[in-house]
C-alpha positions as CSV (number, residue, x, y, z in Angstrom):
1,X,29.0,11.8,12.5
2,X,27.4,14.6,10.9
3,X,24.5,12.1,9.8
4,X,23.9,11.0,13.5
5,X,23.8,14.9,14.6
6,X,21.3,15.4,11.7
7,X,18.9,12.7,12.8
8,X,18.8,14.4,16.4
9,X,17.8,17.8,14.9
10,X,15.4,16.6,12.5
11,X,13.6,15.4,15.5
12,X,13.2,18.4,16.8
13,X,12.9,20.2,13.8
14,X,9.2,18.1,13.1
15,X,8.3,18.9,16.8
16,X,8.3,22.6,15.8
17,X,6.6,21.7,12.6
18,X,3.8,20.3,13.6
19,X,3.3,22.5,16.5
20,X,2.5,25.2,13.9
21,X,-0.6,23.0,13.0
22,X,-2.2,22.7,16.3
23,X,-3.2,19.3,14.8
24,X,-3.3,16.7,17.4
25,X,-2.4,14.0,15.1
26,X,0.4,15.8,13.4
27,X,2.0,16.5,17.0
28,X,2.0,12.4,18.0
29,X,3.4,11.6,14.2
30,X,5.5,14.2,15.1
31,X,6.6,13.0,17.9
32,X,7.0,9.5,16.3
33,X,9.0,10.6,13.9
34,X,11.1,12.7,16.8
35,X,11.7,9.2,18.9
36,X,13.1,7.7,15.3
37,X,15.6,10.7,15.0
38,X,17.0,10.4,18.1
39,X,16.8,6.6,18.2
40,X,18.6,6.4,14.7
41,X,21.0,9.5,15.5
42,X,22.4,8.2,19.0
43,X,22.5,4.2,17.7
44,X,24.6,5.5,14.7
45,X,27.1,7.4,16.9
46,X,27.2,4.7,19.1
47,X,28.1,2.0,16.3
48,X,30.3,4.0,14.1
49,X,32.3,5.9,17.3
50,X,32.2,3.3,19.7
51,X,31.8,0.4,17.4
52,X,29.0,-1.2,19.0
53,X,27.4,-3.0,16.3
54,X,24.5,-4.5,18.3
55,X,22.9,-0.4,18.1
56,X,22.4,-1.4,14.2
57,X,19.4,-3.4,14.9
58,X,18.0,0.2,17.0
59,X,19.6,2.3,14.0
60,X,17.7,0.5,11.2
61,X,14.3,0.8,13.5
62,X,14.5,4.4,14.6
63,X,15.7,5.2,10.6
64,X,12.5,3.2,9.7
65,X,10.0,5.3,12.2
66,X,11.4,8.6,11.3
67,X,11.6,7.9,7.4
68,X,7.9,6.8,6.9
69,X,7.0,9.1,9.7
70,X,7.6,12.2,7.5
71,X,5.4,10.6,4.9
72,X,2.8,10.0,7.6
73,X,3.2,13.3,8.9
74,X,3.2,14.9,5.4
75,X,0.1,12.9,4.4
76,X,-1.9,13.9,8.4
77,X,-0.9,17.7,7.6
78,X,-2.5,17.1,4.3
79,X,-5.4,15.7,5.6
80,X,-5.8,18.6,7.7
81,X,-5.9,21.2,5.6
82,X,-2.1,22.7,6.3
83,X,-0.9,22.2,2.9
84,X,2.1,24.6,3.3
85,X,3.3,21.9,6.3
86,X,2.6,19.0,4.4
87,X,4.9,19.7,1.6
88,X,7.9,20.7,3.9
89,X,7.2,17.5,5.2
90,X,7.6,16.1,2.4
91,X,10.2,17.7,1.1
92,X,12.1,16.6,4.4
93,X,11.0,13.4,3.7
94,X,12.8,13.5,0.4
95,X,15.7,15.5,1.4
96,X,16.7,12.2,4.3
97,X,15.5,9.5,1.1
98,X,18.3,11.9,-1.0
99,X,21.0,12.5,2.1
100,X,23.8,10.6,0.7
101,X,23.8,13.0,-2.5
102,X,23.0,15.9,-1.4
103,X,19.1,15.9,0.2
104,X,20.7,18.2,3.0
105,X,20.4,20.9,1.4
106,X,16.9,20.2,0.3
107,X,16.1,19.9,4.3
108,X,18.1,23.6,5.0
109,X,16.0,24.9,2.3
110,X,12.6,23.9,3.3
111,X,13.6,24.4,7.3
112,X,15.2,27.9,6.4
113,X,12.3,28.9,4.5
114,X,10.2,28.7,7.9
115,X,12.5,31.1,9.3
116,X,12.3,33.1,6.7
117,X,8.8,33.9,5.8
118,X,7.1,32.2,9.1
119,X,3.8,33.8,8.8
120,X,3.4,31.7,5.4
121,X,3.6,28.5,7.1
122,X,1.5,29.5,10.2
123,X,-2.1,28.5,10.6
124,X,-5.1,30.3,12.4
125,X,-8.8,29.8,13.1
126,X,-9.9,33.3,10.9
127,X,-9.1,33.3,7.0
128,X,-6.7,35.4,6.7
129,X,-5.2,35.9,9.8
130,X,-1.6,35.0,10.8
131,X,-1.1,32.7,14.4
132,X,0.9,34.3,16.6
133,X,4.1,32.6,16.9
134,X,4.0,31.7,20.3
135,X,1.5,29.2,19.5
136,X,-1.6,30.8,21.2
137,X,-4.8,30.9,18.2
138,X,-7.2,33.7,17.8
């Protein structure tokens, strides 16, 4: 289902998130919140295609560690001084609480607008100065 597929991505979406940080704790919430996408986005396929329903139980529990983890990781980002990261975290965060009516497109927003304008979300040890985008800091 198209929900399973966006659990997956969303995973790997954070990754790339929080590697703009260089923040050790926003890469393993990060990476929390990556092993609940997956989790949630392969159990689902597997109970709704397959009809497994014993992969609910791992749905509901990788679900659980990727929806607070985006509040975690939005909160960590915060806390760290990457304020710009921390709301597209939270936005995130509310665009999977919203999915069911719409919160999609609140996640294609906040994820395109990286893409878009990437210097505005990157982070660097001089004022001022953009990181370079393969992730090496001045």
């Amino acid at each position: 289902s198209a929900w399973s597929a966006a659990s997956v991505m969303l995973g790997a979406s954070v990754l790339l998130v929080a590697r703009l940080s260089s923040s050790r704790p926003a890469m393993i919430t990060a990476a929390v919140v990556a092993g609940g996408g997956v989790t949630a986005g392969v159990a689902n396929a597997l109970e709704d295609g397959y009809g497994i329903t014993e992969m609910g139980l791992f749905y509901v529990l990788g679900f659980a560690a990727m929806w607070f983890g985006l509040m975690v990781l939005a909160i960590v980002l915060a806390q760290s001084g990457h304020l710009h990261l921390a709301a597209l975290s939270f936005v995130m965060f509310i665009g999977v609480t919203l999915f069911p009516v719409g919160g999609a497109f609140a996640i294609l927003a906040a994820l395109s607008s990286v893409a878009l304008a990437p210097t505005w979300f990157s982070t660097s040890t001089k004022r001022g100065v953009p990181a370079v985008a393969d992730g090496v800091r001045d």
